[in-house]
C-alpha positions as CSV (number, residue, x, y, z in Angstrom):
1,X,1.4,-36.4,7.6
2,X,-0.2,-33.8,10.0
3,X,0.3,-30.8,9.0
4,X,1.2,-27.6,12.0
5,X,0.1,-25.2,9.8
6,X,-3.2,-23.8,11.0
7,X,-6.4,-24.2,8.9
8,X,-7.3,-20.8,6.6
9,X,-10.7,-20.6,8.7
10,X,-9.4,-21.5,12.0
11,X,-11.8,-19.3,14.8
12,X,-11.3,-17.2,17.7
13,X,-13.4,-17.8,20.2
14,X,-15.3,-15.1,19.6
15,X,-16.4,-16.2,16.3
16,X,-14.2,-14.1,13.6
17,X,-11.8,-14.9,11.1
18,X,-9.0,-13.5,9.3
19,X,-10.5,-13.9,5.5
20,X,-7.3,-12.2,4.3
21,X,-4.2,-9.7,4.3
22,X,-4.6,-6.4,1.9
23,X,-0.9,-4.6,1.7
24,X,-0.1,-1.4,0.2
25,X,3.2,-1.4,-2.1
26,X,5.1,2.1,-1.8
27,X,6.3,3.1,1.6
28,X,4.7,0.0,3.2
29,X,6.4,-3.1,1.7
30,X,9.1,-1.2,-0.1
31,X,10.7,1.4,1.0
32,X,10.0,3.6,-2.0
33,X,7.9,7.0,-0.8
34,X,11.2,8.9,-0.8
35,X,11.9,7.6,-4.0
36,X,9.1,9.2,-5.6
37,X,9.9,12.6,-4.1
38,X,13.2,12.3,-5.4
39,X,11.9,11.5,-8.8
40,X,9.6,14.8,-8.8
41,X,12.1,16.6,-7.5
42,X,14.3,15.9,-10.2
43,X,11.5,15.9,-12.9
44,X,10.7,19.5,-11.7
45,X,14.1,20.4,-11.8
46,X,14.7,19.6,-15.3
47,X,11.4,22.3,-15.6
48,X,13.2,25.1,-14.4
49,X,11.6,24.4,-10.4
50,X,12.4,23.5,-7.4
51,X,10.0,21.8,-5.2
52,X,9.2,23.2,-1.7
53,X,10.2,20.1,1.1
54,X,6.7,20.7,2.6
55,X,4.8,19.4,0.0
56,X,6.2,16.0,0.1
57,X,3.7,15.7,3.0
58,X,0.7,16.6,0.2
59,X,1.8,14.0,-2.4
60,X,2.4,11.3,-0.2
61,X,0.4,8.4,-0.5
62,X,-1.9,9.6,-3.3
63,X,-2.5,8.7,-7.0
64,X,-0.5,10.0,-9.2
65,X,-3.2,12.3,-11.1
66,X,-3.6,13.9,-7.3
67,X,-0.4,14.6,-6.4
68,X,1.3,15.5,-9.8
69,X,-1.6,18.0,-10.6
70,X,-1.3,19.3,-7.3
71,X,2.6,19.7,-8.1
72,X,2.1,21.1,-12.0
73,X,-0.3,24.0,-10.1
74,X,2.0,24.7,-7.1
75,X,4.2,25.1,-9.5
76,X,3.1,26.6,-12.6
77,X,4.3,24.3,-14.6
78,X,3.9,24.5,-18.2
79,X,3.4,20.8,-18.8
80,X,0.3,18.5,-19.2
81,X,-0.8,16.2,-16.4
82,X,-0.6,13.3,-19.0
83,X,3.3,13.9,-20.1
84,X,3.8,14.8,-16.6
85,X,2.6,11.1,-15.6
86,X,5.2,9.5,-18.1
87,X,8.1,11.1,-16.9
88,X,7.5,10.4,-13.2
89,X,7.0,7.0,-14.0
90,X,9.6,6.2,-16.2
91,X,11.8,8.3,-13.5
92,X,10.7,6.2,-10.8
93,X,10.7,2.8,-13.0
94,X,14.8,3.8,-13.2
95,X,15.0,4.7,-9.9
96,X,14.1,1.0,-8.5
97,X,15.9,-0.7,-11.6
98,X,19.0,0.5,-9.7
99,X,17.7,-0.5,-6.0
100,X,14.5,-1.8,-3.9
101,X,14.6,-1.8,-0.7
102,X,12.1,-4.0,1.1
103,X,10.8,-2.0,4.5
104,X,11.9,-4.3,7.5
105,X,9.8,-7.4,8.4
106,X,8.3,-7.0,5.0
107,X,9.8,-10.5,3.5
108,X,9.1,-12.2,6.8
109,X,5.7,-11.0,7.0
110,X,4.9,-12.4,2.7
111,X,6.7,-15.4,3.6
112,X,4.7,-16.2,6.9
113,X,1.2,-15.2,5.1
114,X,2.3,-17.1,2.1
115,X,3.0,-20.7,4.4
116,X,-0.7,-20.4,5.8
117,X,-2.3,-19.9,2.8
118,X,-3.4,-16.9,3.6
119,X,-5.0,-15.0,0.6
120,X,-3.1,-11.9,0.3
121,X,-3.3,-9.0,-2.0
122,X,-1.3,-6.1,-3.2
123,X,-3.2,-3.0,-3.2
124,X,-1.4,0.5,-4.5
125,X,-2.4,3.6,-6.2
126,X,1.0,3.1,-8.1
127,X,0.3,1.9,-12.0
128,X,0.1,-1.6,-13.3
129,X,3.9,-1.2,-14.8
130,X,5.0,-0.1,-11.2
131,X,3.2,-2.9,-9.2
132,X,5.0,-5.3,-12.0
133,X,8.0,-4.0,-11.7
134,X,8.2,-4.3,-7.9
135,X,6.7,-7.7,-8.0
136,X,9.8,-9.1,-9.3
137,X,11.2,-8.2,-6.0
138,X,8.6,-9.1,-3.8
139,X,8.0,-12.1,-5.0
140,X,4.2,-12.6,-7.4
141,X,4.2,-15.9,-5.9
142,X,3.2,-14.1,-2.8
143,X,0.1,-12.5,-3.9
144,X,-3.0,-14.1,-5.2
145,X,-4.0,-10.7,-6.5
146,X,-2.9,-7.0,-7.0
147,X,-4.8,-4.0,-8.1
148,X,-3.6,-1.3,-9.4
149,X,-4.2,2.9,-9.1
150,X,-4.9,2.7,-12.7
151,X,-7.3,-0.4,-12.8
152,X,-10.0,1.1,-10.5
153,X,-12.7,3.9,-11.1
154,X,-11.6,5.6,-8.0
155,X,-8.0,5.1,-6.3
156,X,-6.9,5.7,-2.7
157,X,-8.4,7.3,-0.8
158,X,-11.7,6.1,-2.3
159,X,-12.3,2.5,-0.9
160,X,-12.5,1.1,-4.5
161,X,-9.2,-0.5,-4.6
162,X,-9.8,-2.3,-1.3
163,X,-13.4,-3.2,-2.1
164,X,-12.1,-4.5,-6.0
165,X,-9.0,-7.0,-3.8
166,X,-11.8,-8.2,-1.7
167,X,-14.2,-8.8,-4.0
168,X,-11.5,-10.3,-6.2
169,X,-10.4,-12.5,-3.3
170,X,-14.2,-13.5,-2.8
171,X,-13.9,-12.1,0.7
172,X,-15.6,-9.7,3.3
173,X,-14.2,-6.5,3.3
174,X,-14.9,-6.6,7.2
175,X,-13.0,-9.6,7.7
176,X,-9.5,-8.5,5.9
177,X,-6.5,-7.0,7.7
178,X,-5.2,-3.9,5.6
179,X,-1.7,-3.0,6.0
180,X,-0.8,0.8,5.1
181,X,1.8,3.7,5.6
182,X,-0.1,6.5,4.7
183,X,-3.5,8.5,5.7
184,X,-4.7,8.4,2.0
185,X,-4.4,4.5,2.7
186,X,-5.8,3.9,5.8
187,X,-9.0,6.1,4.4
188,X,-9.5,4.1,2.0
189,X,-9.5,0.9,3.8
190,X,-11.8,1.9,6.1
191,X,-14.0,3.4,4.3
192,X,-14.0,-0.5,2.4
193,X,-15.0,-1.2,6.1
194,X,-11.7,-3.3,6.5
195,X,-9.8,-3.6,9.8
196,X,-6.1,-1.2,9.7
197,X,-2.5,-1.9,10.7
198,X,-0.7,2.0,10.0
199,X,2.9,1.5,9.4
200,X,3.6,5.6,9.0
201,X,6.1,6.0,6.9
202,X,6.5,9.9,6.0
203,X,3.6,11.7,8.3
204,X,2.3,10.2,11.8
205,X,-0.6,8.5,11.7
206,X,-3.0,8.6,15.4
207,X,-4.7,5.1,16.1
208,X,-8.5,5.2,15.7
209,X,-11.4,3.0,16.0
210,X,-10.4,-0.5,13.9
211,X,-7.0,1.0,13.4
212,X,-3.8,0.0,15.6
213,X,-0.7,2.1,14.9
214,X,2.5,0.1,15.1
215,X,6.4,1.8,14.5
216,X,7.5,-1.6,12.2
217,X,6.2,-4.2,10.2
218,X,8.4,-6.1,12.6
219,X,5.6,-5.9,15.2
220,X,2.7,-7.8,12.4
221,X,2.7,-10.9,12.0
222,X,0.4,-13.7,11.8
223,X,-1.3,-13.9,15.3
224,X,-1.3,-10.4,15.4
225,X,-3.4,-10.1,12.3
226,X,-5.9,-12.6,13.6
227,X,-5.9,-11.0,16.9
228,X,-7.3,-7.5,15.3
229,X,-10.7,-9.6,14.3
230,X,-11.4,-10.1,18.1
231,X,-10.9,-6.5,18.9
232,X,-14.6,-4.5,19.5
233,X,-13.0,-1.0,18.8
């Protein structure tokens, strides 16, 4: 039987493929960022602070040893970055035990990718037991990799993460849509040299040269994906 699905390495006519789909986790695929700022909030409470609301704008989208040292300092805190790091995330691993919330368009989008083969990996600064944790609501079958914020030398927004997936994948890092919510994000994709879809989630994002802004993931979708190869900004 003949299959309609179009072949992995199907070309545009001008010459460039999609090679493959990089996503970020938090804020992006699930609709998690104000989850961690609840979970900070509440960890700092139980500290004897209170967390200014502008400063959610600061920890977005970083790794965690970024944004909880910039909190601990803001703050005074008397507390080590390293126990600081186990009570965020076993906050936040609670905090999606109860509910996850997929962002909208995100289980169409897996699903589509998914049914054209499309090699697809999940990228976050979030650590491994996060990433595994959310993967049981994602769906691992999904991804043919994921890297973590605490498996690379340098996370977001260094490109290392971005350059590990594609390298992982066996891909060109210029050929790979990256799909992202945040500016930490999107640097590090293109400084990987990868094309960008912003999804802001918490701060606007502007478009840019190889970076469309769109409001939803409800706007990406396969053709779309392909279609940012042919573009020559």
């Amino acid at each position: 039987m003949t299959s309609t699905v179009p072949a992995l390495g199907t070309r545009t006519a001008e010459g460039s493929a999609l090679q493959a789909v990089l996503l970020d986790m938090d804020g992006t695929l699930v609709d998690t960022e104000g989850f961690w700022w609840d979970v900070e909030t509440e960890v700092f409470a139980s500290l004897g602070h209170t967390l200014d609301d502008s400063w959610r704008h600061v920890v977005v989208g970083g790794p965690m040893t970024r944004s909880a040292g910039f909190l601990i300092e803001a703050t005074g805190a008397d507390i080590t970055l390293a126990e600081l790091s186990v009570l965020l995330n076993d906050g936040f691993e609670q905090r999606i035990g109860r509910d996850l919330p997929l962002m909208p368009g995100a289980a169409r989008l897996l699903a589509e990718l998914s049914a054209h083969e499309i090699p697809t990996a999940l990228v976050s600064a979030s650590h491994r037991r996060i990433i595994d944790r959310v993967l049981k609501s994602l769906g691992p079958q999904h991804f043919a990799l994921t890297v973590a914020g605490d498996e690379v030398p340098r996370t977001k927004p260094h490109p290392d993460p971005y350059l590990a997936a594609a390298a992982g994948l066996g891909v060109d890092p210029a050929r790979c849509a990256v799909v992202e919510d945040t500016a930490t994000g999107v640097a590090a994709a293109e400084a990987a040299g990868c094309r960008v879809v912003a999804v802001p989630s918490v701060a606007p994002i502007t478009p840019a040269a190889r970076r469309t802004v769109v409001a939803s993931l409800e706007e990406v979708d396969l053709p779309f994906l392909r279609g940012l190869m042919t573009h020559t900004r």
